[in-house]
Every structure is written in structure tokens, then in C-alpha cells.
C-alpha positions, -999 to +999 in steps of 0.1 A: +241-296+412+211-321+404+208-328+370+176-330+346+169-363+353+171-366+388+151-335+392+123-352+367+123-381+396+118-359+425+093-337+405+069-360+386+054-374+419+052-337+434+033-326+407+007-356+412+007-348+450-001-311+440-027-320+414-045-339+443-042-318+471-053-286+454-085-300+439-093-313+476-088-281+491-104-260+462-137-286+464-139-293+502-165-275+518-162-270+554-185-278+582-205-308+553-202-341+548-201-354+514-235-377+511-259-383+484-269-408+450-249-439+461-223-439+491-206-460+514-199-445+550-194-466+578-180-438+597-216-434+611-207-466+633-174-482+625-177-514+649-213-520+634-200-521+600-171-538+602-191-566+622-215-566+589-184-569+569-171-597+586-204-612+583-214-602+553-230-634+536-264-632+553-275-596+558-303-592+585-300-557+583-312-553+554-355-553+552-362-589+559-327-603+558-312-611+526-283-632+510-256-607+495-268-596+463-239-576+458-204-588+477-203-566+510-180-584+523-153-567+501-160-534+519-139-552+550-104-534+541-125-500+532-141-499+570-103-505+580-094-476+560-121-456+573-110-468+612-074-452+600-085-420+591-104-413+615-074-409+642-066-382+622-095-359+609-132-353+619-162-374+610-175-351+581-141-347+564-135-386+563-154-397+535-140-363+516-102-373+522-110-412+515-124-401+474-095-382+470-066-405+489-080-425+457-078-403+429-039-399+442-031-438+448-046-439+411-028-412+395+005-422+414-004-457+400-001-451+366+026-427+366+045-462+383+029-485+356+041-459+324+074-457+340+078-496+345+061-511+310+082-481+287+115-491+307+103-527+298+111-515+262+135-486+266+158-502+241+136-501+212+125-469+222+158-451+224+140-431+249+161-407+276+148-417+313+142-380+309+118-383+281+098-418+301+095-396+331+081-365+317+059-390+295+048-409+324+039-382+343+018-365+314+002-400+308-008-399+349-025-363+346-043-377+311-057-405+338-067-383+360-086-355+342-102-372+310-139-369+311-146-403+316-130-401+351-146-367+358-181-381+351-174-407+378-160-388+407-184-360+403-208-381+419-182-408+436-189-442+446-161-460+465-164-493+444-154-468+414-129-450+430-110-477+441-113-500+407-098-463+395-065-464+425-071-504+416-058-508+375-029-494+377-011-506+409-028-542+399-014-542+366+019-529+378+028-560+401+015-581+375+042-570+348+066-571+375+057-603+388+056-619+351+089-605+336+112-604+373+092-636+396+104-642+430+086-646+461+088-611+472+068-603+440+043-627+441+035-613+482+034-582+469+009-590+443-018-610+464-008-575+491-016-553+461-053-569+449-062-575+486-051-537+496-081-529+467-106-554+475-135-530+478-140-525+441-150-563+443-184-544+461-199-545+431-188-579+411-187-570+374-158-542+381-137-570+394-148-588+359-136-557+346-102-556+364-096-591+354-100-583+315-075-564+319-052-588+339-064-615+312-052-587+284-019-584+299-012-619+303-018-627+270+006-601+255+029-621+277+022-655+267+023-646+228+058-629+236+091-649+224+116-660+247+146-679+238+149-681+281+119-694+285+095-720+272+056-715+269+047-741+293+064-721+317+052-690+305+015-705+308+026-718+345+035-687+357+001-669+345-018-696+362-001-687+389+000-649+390-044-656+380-044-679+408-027-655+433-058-626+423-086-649+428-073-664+461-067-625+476-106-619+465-117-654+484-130-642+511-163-625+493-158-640+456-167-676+470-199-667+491-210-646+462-206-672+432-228-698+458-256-673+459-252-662+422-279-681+408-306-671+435-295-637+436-294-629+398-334-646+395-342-623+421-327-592+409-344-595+370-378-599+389-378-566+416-400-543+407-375-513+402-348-532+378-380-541+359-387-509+353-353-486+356-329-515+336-342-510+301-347-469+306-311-471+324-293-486+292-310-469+265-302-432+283-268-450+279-275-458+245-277-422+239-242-417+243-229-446+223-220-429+192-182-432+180-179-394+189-189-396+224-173-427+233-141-418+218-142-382+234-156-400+266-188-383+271-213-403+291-252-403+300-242-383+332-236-355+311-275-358+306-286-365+338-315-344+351-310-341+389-341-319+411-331-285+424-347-292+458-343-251+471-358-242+437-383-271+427-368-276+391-348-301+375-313-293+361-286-309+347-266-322+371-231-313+353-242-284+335-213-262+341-189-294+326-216-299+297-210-268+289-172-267+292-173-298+269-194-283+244-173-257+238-153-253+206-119-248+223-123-279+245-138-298+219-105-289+197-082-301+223-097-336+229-091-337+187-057-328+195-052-357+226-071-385+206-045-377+176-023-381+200-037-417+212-044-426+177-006-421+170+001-444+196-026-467+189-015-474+154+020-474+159+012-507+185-008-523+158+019-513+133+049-525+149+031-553+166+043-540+199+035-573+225+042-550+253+016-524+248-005-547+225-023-557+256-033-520+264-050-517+226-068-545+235-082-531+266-090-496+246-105-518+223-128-542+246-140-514+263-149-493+231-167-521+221-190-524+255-192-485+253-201-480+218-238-494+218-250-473+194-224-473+166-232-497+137-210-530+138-201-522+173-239-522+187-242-554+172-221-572+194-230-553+226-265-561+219-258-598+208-240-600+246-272-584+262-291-612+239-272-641+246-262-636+282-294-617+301-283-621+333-249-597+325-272-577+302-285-568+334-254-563+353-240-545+325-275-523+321-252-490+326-219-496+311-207-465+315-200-466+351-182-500+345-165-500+314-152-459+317-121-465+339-113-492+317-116-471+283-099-446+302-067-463+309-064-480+278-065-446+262-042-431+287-016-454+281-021-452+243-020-415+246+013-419+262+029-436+241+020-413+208+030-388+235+066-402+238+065-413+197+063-371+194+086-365+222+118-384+210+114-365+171+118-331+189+148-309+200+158-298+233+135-265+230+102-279+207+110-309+233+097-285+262+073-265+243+056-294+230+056-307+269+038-273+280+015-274+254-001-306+259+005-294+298-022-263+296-045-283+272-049-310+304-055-283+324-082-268+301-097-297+299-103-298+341-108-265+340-140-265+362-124-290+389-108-262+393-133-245+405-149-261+427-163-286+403-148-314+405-173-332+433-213-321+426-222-293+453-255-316+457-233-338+474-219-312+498-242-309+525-249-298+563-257-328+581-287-321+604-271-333+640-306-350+646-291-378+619-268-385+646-291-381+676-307-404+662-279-429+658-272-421+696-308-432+707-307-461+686-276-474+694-287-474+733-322-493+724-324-531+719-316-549+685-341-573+686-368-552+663-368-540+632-372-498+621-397-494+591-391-462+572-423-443+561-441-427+539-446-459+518-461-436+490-432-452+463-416-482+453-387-462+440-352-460+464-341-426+453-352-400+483-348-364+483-347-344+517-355-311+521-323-301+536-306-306+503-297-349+505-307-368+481-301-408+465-303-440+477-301-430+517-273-436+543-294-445+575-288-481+580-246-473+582-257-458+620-286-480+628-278-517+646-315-527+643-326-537+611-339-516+587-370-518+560-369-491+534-371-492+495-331-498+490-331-528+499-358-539+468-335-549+442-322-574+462-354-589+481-386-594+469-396-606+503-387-567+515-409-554+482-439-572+490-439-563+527-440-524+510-463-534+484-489-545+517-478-519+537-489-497+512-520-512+508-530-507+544-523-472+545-542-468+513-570-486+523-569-471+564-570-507+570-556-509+607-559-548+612-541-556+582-519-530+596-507-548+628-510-577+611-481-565+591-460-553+617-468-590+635-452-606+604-420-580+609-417-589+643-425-630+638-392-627+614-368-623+641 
């Protein structure tokens, strides 16, 4: 007969699994391919795009040629990925399974990271493994459906859905390599952070990921040990730091050469000029103490066009809604009470093993809270002091959620087990179901269907790939223009329901001119901004002059 606890093992990560695999199936939609706002999909040509991985440093592709603004180069492991999956499913379904393979790594993540930093203090806790695994698993599902992660899957980016799969695992070989070093640990540390590489695609969320691994090693330096002595403590964290950076090498040190070009260049395109300041203040909006703490973001106020009926809607109106409501509203009451009773109870006992998680909650509140007094201060004194990260940091939602996200979820846990180990065998389990059917209130809509936008979920017309197939048989040395030139913005809609920043260039060998690449080349915006002109003026010699220019750049 198994006994409580061993059943709690073999449960906990079923109930993950399930969690997962039902809000795939419930939100997949067959016969479409998930495409639109921002997206990575080099399943359109996977040798193409894992060549421009490789090779990522110098992007002819892109326009007129560019230097990485960004750090494509970390997107090697996620074409790899990609290469896997595709053995096993269709081209439409891959990108589908890939944003969901995430949200599971992530979830399955944490409920490793709970078990492993409240075992780290089981003693002090006299907590049951029964009462850590029921907690961790709770503390997993709190990851997965707060509303900060919602925003951010509901129109998902890879780079955010792997910094999400990314925290946890990270931060779990790190305790384990810090309290238990060996050689097998610190492998399976640089494994770990290479394995999620592709949130480096966008640079700041690996700054992000790193405050974290800074907060952790700092709870671990100020610790006392009568074993060992702080130089060695302040060894091994140079070490464990070390081992991070030197897995991210490969498209951290070509990005930090071109950092100073590419961040002159990025403040001067025409679109950050005009988007960055609108971008944070919609931002702003949202920066009150009420919605940061119940983690409601500018997507929540996002106006997206209904392209079937001409209007603009609210993008997540049916989750507005749901958080607007009184009983929803009530529950997140009831789950920050929670997290406050853990929060307070770190700060109160001085708890170095989950001090490090407060600090997170904390840093991250702070960056989030731009428009709470005190707080907005120091958020706007950053923007001040440091433009260049003002400008990477323009949306800090989108970089500082996850982040807020687990440092409440690991808060939350712990007030979760606090409550847990003052209850009897019966409260115990009505207390667990309670807080059980308010997480699932609180995703009710994911439910649904709800969980990815239905925007995003679209038919594919095969000419997309026709296309590909012509292209791909046609020379490379030339470049495609993309026309109408009738905006400078990089936000398309097509009338068969796609819409954002486009997807073309993932299937195309030849280079490609369109308004995406602007933010990062001003070379590619003036070549639009004469293009333009041209057409404007029916001016047919400047015209092929143009296109002479194009040409004279290969």
C-alpha cells in the first residue's frame, strides 16, 4: 500500500503535466499556425536559420546588413529545439507545442526549486515532506497562472517563455551547486543556463536572470558557516558567476563589442523616437501599488484592430473582465495575504534562505511600480541617470513580470506552508482545496480557450509557403524590397487575420528590406524614407537610382 507521501511524489508532477497538457489541447486550434505581434519561427527554413544563428554577428539579411542589435545568436539552441520537434509533429503545430513545452519546463521548475530551497531548511520548519510537496506543488500552479504570466503568454514571445522555463531550473542548480559543489554540479549548471540561452535574445532579460542569480548569491555569502570561511564562500560565487557568463559567451561577447554602436543607433530610429516615451507611460499607467501588486499590466489596455470587423478592441477583454470582477478581485486579496504572510515572516525571522527571494519581489516591485510615490522616484532617477537602459527598459512589464512573478510565488509559498503546518489533518486538506479552486478561478478563461489570443491563431495562406519554395530555388545574390512604403511603422496587419511585426524573412534566403528592421539600422530607414519619396513624387529616376544603390550593396 503506498503511503501519503509517496503518492504526493508521484502526484505533484502529474498534476503539472495535466495542467499543461489540457490548456494545450483546450487552446490549440487545428489546421493554424500560431503567428502574429512578435515571434520567432525558424520552422519556415530550419538550415537557413540555423546558418544565421551560427553567424549571427553581421546580419545581411536584415535591410542593408546590420550588426546585431539584439543577440540572435542566442536563438542557436531554440532552432535545435525546433529541428527536434519537428520529427515528431507538423509544421503548424511546432511553434504551438514549443510555447507550451515552456510553460511545463517552467512550472516543473519551480515545483523542483520549492521542493529543494524548503528541504534546505526543513529543520527549522518542522515541515512533513508531505506538507513541502503539497506546498511546492501549489507554489508551481501560483507560477503558472498569476496574471503577470498570463499577460505574457497570451501574446508569447520565445525570449519570455524561456526566461519563464529559465528562473527556476537556473536558480535550482545554483542552490545546489552553492550548498552541495562537486564537479557533476557545476556541469550541470553551465548544461542548465546553456540549455536556456534563447532568453539571452533579448539582452536585458538575461540582466534580469542574473539579478536574481546575484540575489541568491548574496543570501549565501551573508549566511554563517562554522565549515566554511567567507573567502571561500566568495570563491565559489565567483565561480558559480563565472560558469553563467562563460555558457552565454558565445553571443554575450559579440553583443557587448557592438553595444556602444548599437545603443546610439537604436535612441536615433525613427520609431523608438516616437513609440519609447508613449510605450512607457501606457506602462506608467499601470504602476500604481494596486496593479503591480495584483499584477495587472498595460496589456490589459491594449487596443488591438478587429481586422473582419474594422474596430479596435481590447485585446484581453474577456481576462479584463475576469480580473475586474469582484470574486476574482477577492481572491487575489486572499493569495497576496497569503504572500504578505510569507513576506514578513522572511523579513521577521531574517530568514537568509528565502531573504534572497524578498529581495527579488522587492527589486522587481520597484522597476514595476513607476507610478507609486517613493517608488517612481527611483525608477525615474534610473531612466535619468542611465538613458541608454531607460530605453531598454522603456516597457518593463514584459521584463520585470516573470521576475515579480516568482519572487511572489515563492513568497506565496512559503506563507502557504507557514498556514499549512498550524492546521490539522482535515482543515490541512480543506485549506489545500480552497486555495486549489481559487487558482483555478483565477485561470478560469485559459480554460477556455483563452489562454493564447485567437488573433494569434490563424490559417496560413499556402502562397506564404509557395513563396518560400520559389525563393528558395532563385539566387541569393539580390535583395527583396517589401512594398507599400506608405509607413515608417513595423506593425502590419493582413487581411487574412495576421498581424505584428511580420515573419517573412524566417523563409526567405535573400535579403530582405522592410520596416522591422528600422530600429536597428538607420541605413535601412533612410533607404524607406527615399523610397518613399520616389513613389510620392512618381519620380522614376530616383527610383532606379534606388534600387542601383540596393544592388551596389552586395
Amino acid at each position: 500500500m503506498i503511503n501519503r507521501t509517496r503518492f504526493l511524489r508521484i502526484l505533484a508532477p502529474i498534476v503539472l503535466v495535466a495542467l499543461a497538457a489540457f490548456l494545450f489541447i483546450i487552446n490549440y486550434k487545428s489546421g493554424t499556425w500560431l503567428v502574429g505581434w512578435d515571434n520567432i519561427m525558424p520552422e519556415f527554413n530550419l538550415g537557413l536559420n540555423l546558418k544565421r544563428a551560427v553567424y549571427a554577428v553581421w546580419q545581411e539579411y536584415r535591410g542593408l546588413g546590420l550588426y546585431d542589435g539584439m543577440a540572435h545568436a542566442a536563438n542557436l539552441m531554440h532552432t535545435l529545439y525546433i529541428w527536434f520537434l519537428v520529427f515528431f509533429l507538423p509544421l503548424n503545430m511546432l511553434r504551438y507545442a514549443f510555447i507550451f513545452l515552456t510553460y511545463l519546463v517552467g512550472g516543473l521548475g519551480m515545483y523542483a526549486f520549492l521542493r529543494k530551497i524548503f528541504s534546505l531548511r526543513q529543520n527549522q520548519n518542522h515541515a512533513t515532506e508531505a506538507s513541502l510537496i503539497t506546498t511546492a506543488v501549489i507554489g508551481a500552479v501560483m507560477y503558472m497562472v498569476n496574471p503577470a504570466i498570463i499577460q505574457l503568454y497570451f501574446a508569447p514571445l520565445e525570449v519570455f517563455a524561456v526566461h519563464f522555463a529559465a528562473l527556476p531550473w537556473i536558480l535550482f542548480c545554483l542552490i545546489h551547486t552553492l550548498y552541495s559543489p562537486s564537479h557533476k554540479t557545476y556541469l550541470a549548471l553551465f548544461i542548465m543556463s546553456f540549455l536556456f540561452s534563447p532568453q539571452g535574445f533579448v539582452p536585458t532579460i538575461f540582466v534580469i536572470c542574473m539579478i536574481a542569480v546575484g540575489m541568491v548569491a548574496l543570501g549565501y555569502l551573508l549566511q554563517k558557516s562554522d565549515k566554511e570561511r567567507l573567502f571561500s564562500r566568495i570563491k565559489r560565487v565567483v565561480v558559480v558567476v563565472s560558469i553563467i557568463l562563460a555558457s552565454q559567451a558565445f553571443w554575450l561577447l559579440p553583443y557587448l563589442k557592438g553595444l556602444p554602436q548599437t545603443t546610439k543607433v537604436i535612441q536615433k530610429t525613427r520609431i523608438n523616437e516616437f513609440s519609447s516615451e508613449t510605450l512607457y507611460q501606457r506602462n506608467k499607467a499601470r504602476g500604481d501599488l494596486y496593479n503591480v501588486l495584483t499584477m495587472k499590466g498595460f496589456m490589459l489596455d491594449t487596443l488591438e484592430k478587429d481586422v473582419q470587423n474594422g474596430k479596435n478592441v481590447f485585446f484581453m477583454k474577456d481576462w479584463k473582465d475576469h480580473y475586474d470582477s469582484i470574486s476574482v478581485s477577492l481572491t487575489m486579496y486572499v493569495l497576496i495575504g497569503i504572500g504578505l504572510i510569507g513576506l514578513i515572516r522572511t523579513f521577521f525571522k531574517r530568514d537568509l534562505f528565502l531573504l534572497p527571494y524578498a529581495g527579488i519581489y522587492t527589486i522587481a516591485l520597484v522597476f514595476l511600480a513607476s507610478n507609486t510615490p517613493i517608488l517612481a522616484y527611483i525608477s525615474n532617477l534610473f531612466r535619468t541617470m542611465f538613458p541608454p537602459l531607460g530605453e531598454a527598459f522603456r516597457i518593463p512589464f514584459t521584463k520585470f513580470a516573470t521576475l515579480f512573478a516568482y519572487g511572489f510565488s515563492v513568497l506565496f509559498s512559503y506563507g502557504f506552508l507557514t498556514i499549512l503546518n498550524k492546521l490539522k489533518k482535515i482543515k490541512w486538506a480543506g485549506f489545500v482545496a480552497i486555495i486549489s479552486l481559487f487558482l483555478c478561478l483565477l485561470a478560469y478563461p485559459a480554460f477556455k480557450g483563452q489562454f493564447i489570443s485567437s488573433h494569434l491563431k490563424v490559417k496560413l495562406p499556402t502562397d506564404y509557403l509557395q513563396l518560400f519554395s520559389y525563393m528558395n530555388a532563385q539566387p541569393e545574390n539580390g535583395r527583396v524590397v517589401l512594398l507599400p512604403a506608405n509607413t515608417f511603422w513595423n506593425w502590419e496587419y493582413r487581411n487574412w487575420g495576421q498581424r505584428g511585426s511580420g515573419f517573412l524573412w524566417y523563409g526567405l534566403k535573400q535579403p530582405l528590406l522592410m520596416r522591422a528592421f528600422d530600429p536597428w539600422s538607420l541605413e535601412n530607414e533612410q533607404f524607406y524614407n527615399e523610397l518613399s519619396h520616389a513613389i510620392n513624387a512618381e519620380n522614376l529616376p530616383y527610383f532606379e537610382k534606388i534600387q542601383h544603390l540596393v544592388y551596389a550593396r552586395r
